[in-house]
C-alpha positions in Angstrom: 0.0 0.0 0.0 1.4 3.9 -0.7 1.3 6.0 2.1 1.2 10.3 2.0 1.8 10.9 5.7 1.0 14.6 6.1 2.1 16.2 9.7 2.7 19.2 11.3 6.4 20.0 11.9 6.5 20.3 15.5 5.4 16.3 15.7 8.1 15.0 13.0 9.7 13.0 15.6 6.8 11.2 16.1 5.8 11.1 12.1 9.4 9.4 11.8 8.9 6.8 14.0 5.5 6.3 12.5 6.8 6.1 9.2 9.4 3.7 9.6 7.4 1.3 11.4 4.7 1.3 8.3 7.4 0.6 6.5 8.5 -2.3 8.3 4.9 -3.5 7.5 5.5 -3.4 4.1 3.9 -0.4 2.9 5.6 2.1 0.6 5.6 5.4 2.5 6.0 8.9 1.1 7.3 10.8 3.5 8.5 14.9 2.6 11.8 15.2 4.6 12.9 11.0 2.9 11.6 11.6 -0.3 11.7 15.6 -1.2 14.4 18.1 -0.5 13.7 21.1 1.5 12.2 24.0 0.2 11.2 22.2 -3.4 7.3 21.9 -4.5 5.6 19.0 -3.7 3.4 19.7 -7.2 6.8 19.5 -8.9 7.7 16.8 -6.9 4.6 14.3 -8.2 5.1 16.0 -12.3 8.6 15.3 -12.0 8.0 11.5 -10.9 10.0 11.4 -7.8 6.5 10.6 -6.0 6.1 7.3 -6.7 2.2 5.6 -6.7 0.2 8.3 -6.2 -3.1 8.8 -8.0 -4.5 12.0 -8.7 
């Protein structure tokens, strides 16, 4: 399963640990600070294909 986690900042230590145990489930998680580098678009992100199996 594809995951978008979506958080607020001030609980990204929690997020992480989230994350990682989802993945340890099997499921493919997007996660912004793993997958994205700071400061770039998301939008440009998903056009660009480095957002992998996500369905508009």
């Amino acid at each position: 399963m594809h995951i978008f986690l979506s958080y607020a900042h001030s609980d990204k230590a929690i997020v992480e640990k989230f994350a990682e145990r989802l993945k340890t489930f099997g499921h493919d998680v997007f996660f912004d600070t793993h997958d994205i580098q700071l400061g770039a678009s998301l939008s440009a992100a998903l056009s660009e294909g480095k957002i992998t199996g996500v369905r508009e």
